[in-house]
C-alpha positions in Angstrom: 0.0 0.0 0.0 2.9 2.3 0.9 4.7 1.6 -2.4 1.7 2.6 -4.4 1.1 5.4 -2.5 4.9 6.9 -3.6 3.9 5.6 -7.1 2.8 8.6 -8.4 5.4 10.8 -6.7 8.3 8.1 -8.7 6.8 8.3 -11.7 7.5 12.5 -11.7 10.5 11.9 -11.0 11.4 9.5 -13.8 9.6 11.5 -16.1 11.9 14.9 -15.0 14.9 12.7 -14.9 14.4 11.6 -19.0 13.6 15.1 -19.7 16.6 16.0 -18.1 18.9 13.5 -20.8 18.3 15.8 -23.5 20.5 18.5 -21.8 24.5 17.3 -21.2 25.0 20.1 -18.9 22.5 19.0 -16.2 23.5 15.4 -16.9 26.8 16.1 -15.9 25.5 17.9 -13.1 23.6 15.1 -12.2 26.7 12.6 -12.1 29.6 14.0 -11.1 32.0 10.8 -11.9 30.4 10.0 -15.8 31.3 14.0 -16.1 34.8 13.5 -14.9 34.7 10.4 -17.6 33.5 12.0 -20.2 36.1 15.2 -20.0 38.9 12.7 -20.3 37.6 11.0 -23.2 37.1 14.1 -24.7 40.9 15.2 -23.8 41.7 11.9 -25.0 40.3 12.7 -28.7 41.5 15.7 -29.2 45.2 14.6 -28.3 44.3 11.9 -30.8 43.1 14.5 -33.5 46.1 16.7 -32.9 48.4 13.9 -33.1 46.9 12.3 -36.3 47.0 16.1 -37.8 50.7 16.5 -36.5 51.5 13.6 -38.8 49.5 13.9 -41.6 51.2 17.4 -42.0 54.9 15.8 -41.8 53.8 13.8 -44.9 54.9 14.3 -48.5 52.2 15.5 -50.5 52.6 12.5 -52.6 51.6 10.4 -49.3 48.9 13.0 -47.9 46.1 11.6 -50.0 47.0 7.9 -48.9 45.0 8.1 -46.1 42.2 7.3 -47.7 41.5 4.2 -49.7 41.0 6.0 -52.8 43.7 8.3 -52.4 45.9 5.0 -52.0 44.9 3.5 -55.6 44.8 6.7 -57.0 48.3 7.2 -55.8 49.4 3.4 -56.8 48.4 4.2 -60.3 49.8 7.3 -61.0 52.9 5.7 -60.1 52.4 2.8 -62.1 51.6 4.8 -65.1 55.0 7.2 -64.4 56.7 3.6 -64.5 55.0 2.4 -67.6 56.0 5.6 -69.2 59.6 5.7 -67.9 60.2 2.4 -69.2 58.1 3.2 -72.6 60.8 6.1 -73.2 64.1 3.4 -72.1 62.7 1.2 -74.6 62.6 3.8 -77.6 66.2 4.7 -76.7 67.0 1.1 -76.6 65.6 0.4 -80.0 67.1 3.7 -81.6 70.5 2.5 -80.3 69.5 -0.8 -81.9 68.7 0.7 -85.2 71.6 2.7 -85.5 73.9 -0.2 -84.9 72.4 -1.9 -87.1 72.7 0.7 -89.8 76.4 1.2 -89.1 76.8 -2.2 -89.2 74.8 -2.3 -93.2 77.1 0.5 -93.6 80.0 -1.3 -92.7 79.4 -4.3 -94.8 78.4 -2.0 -97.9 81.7 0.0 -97.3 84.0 -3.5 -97.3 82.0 -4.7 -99.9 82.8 -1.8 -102.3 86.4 -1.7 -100.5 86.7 -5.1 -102.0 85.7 -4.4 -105.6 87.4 -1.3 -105.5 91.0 -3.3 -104.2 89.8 -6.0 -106.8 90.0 -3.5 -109.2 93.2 -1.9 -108.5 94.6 -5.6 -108.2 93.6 -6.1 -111.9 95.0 -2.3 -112.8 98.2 -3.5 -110.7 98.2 -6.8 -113.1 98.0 -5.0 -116.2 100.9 -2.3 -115.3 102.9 -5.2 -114.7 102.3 -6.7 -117.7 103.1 -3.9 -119.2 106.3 -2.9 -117.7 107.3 -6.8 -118.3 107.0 -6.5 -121.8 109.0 -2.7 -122.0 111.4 -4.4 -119.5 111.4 -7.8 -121.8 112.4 -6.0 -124.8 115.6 -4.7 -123.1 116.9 -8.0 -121.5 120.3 -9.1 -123.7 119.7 -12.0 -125.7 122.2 -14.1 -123.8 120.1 -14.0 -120.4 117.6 -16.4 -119.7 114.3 -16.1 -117.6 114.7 -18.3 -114.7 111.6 -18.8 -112.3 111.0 -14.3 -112.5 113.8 -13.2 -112.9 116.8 -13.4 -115.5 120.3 -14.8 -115.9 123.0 -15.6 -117.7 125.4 -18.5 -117.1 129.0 -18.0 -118.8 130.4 -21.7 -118.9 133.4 -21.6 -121.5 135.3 -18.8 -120.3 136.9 -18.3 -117.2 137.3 -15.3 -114.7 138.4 -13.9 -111.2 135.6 -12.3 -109.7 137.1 -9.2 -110.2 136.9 -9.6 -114.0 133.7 -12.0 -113.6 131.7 -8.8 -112.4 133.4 -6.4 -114.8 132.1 -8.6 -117.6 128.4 -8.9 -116.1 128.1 -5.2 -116.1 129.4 -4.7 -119.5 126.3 -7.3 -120.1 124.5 -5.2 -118.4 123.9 -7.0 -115.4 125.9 -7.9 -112.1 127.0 -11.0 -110.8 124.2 -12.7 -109.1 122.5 -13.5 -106.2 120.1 -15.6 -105.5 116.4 -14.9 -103.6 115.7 -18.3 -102.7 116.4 -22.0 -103.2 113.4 -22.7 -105.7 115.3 -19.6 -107.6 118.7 -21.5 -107.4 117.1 -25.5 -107.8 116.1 -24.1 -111.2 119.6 -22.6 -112.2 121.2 -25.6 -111.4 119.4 -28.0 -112.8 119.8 -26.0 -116.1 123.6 -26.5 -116.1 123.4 -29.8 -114.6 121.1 -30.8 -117.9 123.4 -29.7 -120.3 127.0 -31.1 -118.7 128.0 -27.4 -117.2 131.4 -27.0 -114.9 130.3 -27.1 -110.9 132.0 -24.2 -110.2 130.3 -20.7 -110.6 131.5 -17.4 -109.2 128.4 -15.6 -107.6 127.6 -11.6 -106.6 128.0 -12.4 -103.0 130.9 -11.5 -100.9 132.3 -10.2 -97.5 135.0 -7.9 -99.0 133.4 -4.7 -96.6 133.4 -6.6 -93.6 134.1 -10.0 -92.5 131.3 -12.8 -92.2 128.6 -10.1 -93.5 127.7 -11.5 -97.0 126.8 -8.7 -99.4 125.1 -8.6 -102.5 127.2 -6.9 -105.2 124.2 -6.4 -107.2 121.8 -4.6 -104.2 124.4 -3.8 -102.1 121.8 -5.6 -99.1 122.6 -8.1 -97.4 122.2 -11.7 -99.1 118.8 -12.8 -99.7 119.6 -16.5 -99.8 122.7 -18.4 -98.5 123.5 -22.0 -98.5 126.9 -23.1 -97.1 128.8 -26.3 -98.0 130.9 -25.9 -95.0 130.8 -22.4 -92.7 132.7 -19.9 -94.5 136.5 -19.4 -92.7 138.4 -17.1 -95.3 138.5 -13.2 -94.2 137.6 -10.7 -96.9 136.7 -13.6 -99.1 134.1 -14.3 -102.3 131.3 -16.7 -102.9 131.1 -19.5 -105.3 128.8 -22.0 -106.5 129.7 -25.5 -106.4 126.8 -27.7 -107.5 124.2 -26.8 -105.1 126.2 -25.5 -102.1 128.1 -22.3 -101.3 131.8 -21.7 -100.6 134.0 -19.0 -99.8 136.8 -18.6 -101.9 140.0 -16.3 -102.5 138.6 -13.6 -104.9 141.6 -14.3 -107.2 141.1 -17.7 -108.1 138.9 -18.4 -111.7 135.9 -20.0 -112.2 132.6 -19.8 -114.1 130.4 -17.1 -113.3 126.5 -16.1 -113.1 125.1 -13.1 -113.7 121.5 -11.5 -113.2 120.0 -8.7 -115.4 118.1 -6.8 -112.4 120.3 -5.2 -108.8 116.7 -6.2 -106.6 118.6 -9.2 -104.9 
């Protein structure tokens, strides 16, 4: 009986104490402790917001729209597309290298080519000038010398000479006493006078009258081309015959046979 006689006196109470919820300030009033609560959330947010705005400043401007979602794709493309563009522009340089290589190298192969005709050319001009100074230089070889692998020579085999005299009479041929420029050169000589019954002993353009042991051409005045010792020379100041298909040094006063050659190359 005594509860429903304070029910009327509870239920304006209640109704004052919802009416009272829509106002924060009287709340608060109200409870002292969910005030107390409620300021330190609030303290806690705004140290939150000032932090988050603290560090949202320190970022680039490139990052400041990554906060967001969209601002993270957006960002992730536009880098993707300044890659994609990047590498579009390395791959045109690539390729122009590339294509100029390849032209130098077309270049270099037309060049060669036309080097190669053009020294194919000048090969066959070469062949004809030769030709032609063979036949001028044929016309003025005495009749007594005979062509002999290039060159030409002329063996005297029934008169004999010191080489003194031997290498006056060449000249007055006009030739010198010979030399040789290899042993093909001198296989063919002597099998000439070999053939036809010849003497074995020939006296030859080479000597060491200057300077001992240094052979010297008469004919070039160079140093032999082609030497071919029977035995090592041991005479000082000596001269060089041929005795069938060796070389000797001999006194220069003895006689003997002698070669001579029309040119003074060797």
């Amino acid at each position: 009986m005594l509860l429903l006689a304070y029910f009327p006196v509870l239920a304006i109470i209640i109704l004052q104490f919802q009416g009272s919820l829509a106002n924060s300030t009287e709340l608060c009033e109200l409870f002292p402790e969910i005030n107390f609560k409620l300021n330190r959330m609030h303290g806690e947010q705004q140290t939150i917001k000032t932090n988050l705005l603290a560090v949202q400043s320190a970022l680039p401007d490139s990052l400041k729209d990554m906060t967001t979602k969209e601002g993270f794709e957006r960002q992730l493309k536009d880098h993707e597309t300044a890659l994609l563009s990047k590498l579009e522009v390395k791959l045109l340089e690539v390729k122009k290298k590339l294509q100029d290589q390849n032209a130098a190298i077309l270049e270099s192969i037309e060049t060669r080519s036309e080097m190669k005709s053009q020294l194919k050319e000048l090969h066959k001009q070469i062949e004809r000038q030769q030709e032609i100074l063979f036949r001028i230089h044929a016309k003025n070889i005495p009749q007594k010398f005979q062509k002999f692998g290039s060159r030409y020579f002329y063996i005297e085999n029934s008169v004999l000479r010191n080489w003194h005299d031997a290498a006056s009479t060449c000249r007055r041929m006009g030739g010198y006493l010979a030399g040789f420029e290899n042993q093909e050169e001198l296989s063919a000589i002597i099998s000439h006078y070999k053939y036809y019954g010849i003497g074995h002993w020939f006296w030859t353009g080479i000597n060491d009258l200057a300077e001992d042991n240094k052979f010297m051409s008469m004919a070039s005045g160079k140093p032999a081309t082609f030497l071919k010792w029977k035995k090592e020379p041991t005479l000082g100041k000596a001269c060089v015959v041929l005795n069938d298909e060796h070389m000797v040094d001999k006194d220069c006063a003895h006689k003997y046979f002698f070669i001579c050659q029309h040119d003074n190359e060797i």
